[in-house]
C-alpha positions in Angstrom: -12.4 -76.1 -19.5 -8.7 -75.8 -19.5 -8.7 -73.8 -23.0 -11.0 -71.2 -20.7 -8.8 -71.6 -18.2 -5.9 -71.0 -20.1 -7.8 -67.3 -22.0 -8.6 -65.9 -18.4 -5.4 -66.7 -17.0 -3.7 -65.0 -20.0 -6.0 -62.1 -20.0 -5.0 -61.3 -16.2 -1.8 -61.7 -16.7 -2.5 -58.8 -19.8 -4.3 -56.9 -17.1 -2.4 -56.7 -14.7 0.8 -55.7 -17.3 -1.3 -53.0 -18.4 -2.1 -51.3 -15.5 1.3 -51.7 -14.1 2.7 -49.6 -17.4 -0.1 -47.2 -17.1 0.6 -46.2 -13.4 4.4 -46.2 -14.9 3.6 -43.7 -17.7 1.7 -41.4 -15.5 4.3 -41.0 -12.9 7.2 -40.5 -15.7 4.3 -37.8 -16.7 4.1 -36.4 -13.3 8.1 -35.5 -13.0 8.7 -34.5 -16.3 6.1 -31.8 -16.1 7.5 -30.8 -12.7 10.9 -30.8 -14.2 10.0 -28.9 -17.5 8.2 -25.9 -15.5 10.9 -23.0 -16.0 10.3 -19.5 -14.8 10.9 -16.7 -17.3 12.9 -13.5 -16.7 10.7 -10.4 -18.1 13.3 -7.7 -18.7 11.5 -4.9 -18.1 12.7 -2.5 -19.7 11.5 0.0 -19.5 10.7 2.2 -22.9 12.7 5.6 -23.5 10.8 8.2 -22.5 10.8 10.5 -25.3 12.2 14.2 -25.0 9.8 16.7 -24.7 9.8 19.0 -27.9 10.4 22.7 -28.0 7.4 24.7 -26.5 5.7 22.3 -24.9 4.4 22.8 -21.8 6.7 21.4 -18.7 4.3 22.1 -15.8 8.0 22.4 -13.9 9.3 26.3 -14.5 11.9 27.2 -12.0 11.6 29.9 -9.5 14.4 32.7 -8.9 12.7 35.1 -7.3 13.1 38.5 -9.3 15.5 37.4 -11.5 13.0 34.5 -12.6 10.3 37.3 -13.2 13.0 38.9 -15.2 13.5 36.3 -17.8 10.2 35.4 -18.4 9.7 39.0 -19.9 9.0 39.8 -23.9 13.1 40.7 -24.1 14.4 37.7 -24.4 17.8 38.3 -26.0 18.4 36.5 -29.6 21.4 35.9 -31.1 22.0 37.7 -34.8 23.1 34.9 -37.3 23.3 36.0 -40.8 21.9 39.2 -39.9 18.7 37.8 -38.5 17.8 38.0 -34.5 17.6 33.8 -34.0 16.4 32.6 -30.8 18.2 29.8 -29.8 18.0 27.2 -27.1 21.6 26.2 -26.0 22.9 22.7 -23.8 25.7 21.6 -23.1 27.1 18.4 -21.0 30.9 18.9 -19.8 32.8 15.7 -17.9 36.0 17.5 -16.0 38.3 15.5 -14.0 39.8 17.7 -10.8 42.2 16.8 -8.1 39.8 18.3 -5.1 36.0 17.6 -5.9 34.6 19.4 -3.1 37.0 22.5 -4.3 36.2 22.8 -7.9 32.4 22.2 -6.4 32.8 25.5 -4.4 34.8 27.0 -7.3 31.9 26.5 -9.9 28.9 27.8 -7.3 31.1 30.9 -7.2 31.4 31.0 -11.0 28.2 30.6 -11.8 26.8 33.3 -9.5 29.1 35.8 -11.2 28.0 34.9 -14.7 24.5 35.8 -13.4 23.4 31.9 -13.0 22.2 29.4 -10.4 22.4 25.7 -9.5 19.1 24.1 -10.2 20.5 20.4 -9.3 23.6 19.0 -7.3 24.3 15.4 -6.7 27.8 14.6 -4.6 29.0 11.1 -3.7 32.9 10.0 -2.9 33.9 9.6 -6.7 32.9 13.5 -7.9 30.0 15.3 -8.0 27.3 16.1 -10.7 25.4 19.6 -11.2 23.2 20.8 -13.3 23.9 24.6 -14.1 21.3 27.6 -15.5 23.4 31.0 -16.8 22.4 33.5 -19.1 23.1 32.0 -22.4 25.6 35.0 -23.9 28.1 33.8 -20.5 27.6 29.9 -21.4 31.0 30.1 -23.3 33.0 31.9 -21.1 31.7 30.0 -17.7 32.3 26.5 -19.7 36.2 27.4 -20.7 36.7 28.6 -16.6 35.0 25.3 -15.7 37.5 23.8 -18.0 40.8 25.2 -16.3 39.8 23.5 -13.2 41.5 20.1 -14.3 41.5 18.1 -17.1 38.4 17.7 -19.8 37.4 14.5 -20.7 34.3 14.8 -22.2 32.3 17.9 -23.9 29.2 18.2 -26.0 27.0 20.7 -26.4 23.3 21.4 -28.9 21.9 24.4 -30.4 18.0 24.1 -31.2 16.7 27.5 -33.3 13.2 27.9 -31.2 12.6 31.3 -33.6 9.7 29.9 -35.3 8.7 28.2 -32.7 8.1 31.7 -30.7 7.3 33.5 -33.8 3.9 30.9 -34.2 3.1 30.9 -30.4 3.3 35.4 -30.0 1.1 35.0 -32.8 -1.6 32.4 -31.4 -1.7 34.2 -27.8 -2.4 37.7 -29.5 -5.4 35.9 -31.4 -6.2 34.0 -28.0 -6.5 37.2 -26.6 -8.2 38.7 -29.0 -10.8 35.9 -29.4 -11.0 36.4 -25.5 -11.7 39.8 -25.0 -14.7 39.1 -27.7 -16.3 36.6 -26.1 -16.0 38.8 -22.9 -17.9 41.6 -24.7 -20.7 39.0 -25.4 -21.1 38.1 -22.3 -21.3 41.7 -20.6 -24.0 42.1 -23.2 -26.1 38.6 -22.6 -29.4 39.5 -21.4 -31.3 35.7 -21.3 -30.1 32.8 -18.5 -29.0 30.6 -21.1 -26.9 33.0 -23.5 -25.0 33.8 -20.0 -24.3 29.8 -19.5 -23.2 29.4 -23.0 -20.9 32.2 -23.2 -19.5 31.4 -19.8 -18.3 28.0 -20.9 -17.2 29.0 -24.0 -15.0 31.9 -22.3 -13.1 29.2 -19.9 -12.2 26.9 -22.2 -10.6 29.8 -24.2 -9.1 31.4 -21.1 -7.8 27.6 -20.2 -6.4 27.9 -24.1 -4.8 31.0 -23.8 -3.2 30.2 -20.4 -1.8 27.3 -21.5 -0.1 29.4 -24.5 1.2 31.9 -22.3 2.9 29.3 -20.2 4.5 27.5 -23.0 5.5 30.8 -24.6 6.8 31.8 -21.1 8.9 28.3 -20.8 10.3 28.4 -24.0 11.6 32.0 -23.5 13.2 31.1 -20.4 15.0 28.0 -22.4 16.2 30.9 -25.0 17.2 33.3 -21.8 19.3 30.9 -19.9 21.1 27.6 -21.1 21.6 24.7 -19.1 24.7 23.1 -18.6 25.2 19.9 -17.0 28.5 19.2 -15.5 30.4 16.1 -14.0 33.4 17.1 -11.8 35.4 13.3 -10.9 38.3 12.6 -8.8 41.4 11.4 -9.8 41.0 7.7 -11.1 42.7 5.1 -8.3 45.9 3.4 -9.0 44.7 -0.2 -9.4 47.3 -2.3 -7.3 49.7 -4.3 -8.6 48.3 -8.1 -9.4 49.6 -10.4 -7.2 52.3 -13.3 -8.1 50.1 -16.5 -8.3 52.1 -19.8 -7.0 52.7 -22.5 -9.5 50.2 -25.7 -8.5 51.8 -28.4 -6.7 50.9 -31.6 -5.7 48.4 -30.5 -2.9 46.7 -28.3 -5.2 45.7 -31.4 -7.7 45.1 -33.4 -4.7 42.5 -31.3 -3.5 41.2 -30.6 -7.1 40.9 -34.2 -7.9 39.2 -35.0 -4.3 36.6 -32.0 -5.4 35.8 -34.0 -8.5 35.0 -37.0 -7.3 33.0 -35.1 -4.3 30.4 -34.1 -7.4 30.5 -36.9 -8.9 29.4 -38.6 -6.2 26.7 -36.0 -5.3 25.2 -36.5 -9.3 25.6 -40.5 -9.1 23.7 -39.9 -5.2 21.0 -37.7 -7.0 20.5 -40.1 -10.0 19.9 -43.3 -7.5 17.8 -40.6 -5.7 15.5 -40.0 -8.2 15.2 -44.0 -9.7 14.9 -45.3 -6.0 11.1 -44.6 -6.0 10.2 -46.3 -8.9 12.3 -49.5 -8.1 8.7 -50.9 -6.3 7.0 -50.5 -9.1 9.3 -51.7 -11.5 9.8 -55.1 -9.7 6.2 -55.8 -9.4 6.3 -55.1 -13.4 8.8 -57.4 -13.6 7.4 -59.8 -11.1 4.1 -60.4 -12.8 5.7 -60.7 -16.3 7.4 -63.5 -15.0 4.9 -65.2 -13.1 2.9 -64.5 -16.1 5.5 -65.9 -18.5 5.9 -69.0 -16.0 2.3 -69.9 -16.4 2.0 -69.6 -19.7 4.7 -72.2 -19.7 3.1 -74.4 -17.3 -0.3 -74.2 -19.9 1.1 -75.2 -23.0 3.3 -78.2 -21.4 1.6 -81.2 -23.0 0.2 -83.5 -19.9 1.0 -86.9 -19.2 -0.8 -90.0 -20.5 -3.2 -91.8 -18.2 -4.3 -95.7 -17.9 -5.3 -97.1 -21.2 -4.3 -94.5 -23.6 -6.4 -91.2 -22.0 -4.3 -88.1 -21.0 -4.4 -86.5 -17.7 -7.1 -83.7 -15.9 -5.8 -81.2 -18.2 -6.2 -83.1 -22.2 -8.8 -82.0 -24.2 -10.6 -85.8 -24.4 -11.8 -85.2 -20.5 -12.9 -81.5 -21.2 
């Protein structure tokens, strides 16, 4: 009896360990996984957006009126390079630093104007201003070097893109659009049954929607050869930065006050460190509690008992069991 005793008091003992370090585990469990959640910064970045190529179609033309009407024409002037009439596309990006902003702003509408150009874009703030400039491209030069005297160049660049094949290959696609048009026109002023008519009629828009798209991007890329663009930043003078300011050597106070601000956190980290253990101090001293009661009666078992009256041990030996 004590020997069954002794099992079942060892195996609640066991128990009761058990579940005390499995309740421990899964609250270690809980706060580590609420500790290791970290949110993660997606850059977005957003992808380049690729520059459109030569020709294509911009869905954006500008509008000047007459003038506009003008340049979209079939004499678009090309420049002669090597004895060859090139058509070239011409940028250019100029940075100018001026004492009056607002000034050299006016200064550059009137220039432009002359030279037989417009402003298709102005953005002014306190530091300068930024435009973005359209002028016939044989006055491009001479407008960029009177831009130039109005202050001091800092930054210049400027690309030249041949577009002659390019406008070469699309005259040469709208006269067979047109062509391949007015065919398909004929056919249909000659359809006699329903269903000819329908056939022919869908075929003729989607080669009128061809040919319109040709014209426009044979239109738009004229108009790139006719005018250059020419982007322009016009900035202020740069500020004087002021002087730095003499810093004081530290003193005494300033140690003072930088030791005091020390010990301030590290008595906010030691504060959050009891923080966090405080909860599990219950927990931990019944652990502790029933390993040693546990411990203690384990002790108690195996103590041998005292001997009784003639010779037999007490309630606890084996002879009485």
């Amino acid at each position: 009896m004590a020997v069954v005793r002794m099992r079942f008091g060892r195996r609640s003992v066991l128990v009761g360990v058990g579940i005390v370090l499995a309740v421990l585990v899964g609250a270690f469990a809980i706060v580590l996984d609420g500790s290791s959640s970290e949110t993660s910064d997606s850059a977005a970045v957003a992808p380049a957006r690729p520059m459109p190529a030569i020709g294509e179609s911009s869905g954006a033309q500008e509008k000047g009126g007459a003038g506009s009407d003008a340049r979209a024409s079939d004499g678009a002037p090309g420049v002669p390079v090597g004895g060859v009439q090139r058509d070239l596309v011409r940028t250019a990006q100029l940075t100018v630093e001026v004492p009056e902003p607002v000034a050299a702003v006016r200064q550059v509408r009137t220039a432009t104007t002359v030279a037989g150009g417009f402003v298709t874009e102005e953005q002014s703030g306190d530091s300068g201003s930024r435009m973005v400039l359209r002028v016939p491209a044989d006055a491009l030069d001479r407008l960029i070097d009177e831009i130039a005297g109005y202050g001091r160049v800092t930054q210049r660049h400027s690309q030249v893109v041949d577009a002659t094949e390019q406008l070469v290959d699309l005259d040469s696609r709208v006269a067979s659009q047109t062509a391949s048009v007015a065919r398909v026109r004929t056919l249909l002023s000659e359809a006699a049954d329903l269903g000819d008519v329908i056939s022919i009629e869908s075929e003729l828009a989607q080669r009128e929607a061809e040919l319109d798209s040709l014209t426009r991007r044979l239109a738009a890329l004229r108009d790139q050869v006719a005018l250059s663009t020419l982007t322009l930043d016009l900035r202020g003078p740069a500020a004087v930065p002021p002087p730095p300011a003499e810093v004081p050597a530290p003193g005494f106070l300033d140690g003072l006050a930088a030791g005091w601000a020390g010990l301030r956190a590290i008595g906010a980290a030691a504060a959050t460190v009891v923080g966090f253990l405080l909860p599990f101090a219950p927990v931990l001293g019944a652990a502790v509690a029933l390993w040693w009661a546990g411990r203690r009666m384990l002790r108690v078992r195996r103590m041998p008992a005292p001997v009784g009256v003639g010779g037999r041990s007490g309630p606890g030996s084996e002879g009485e069991s």
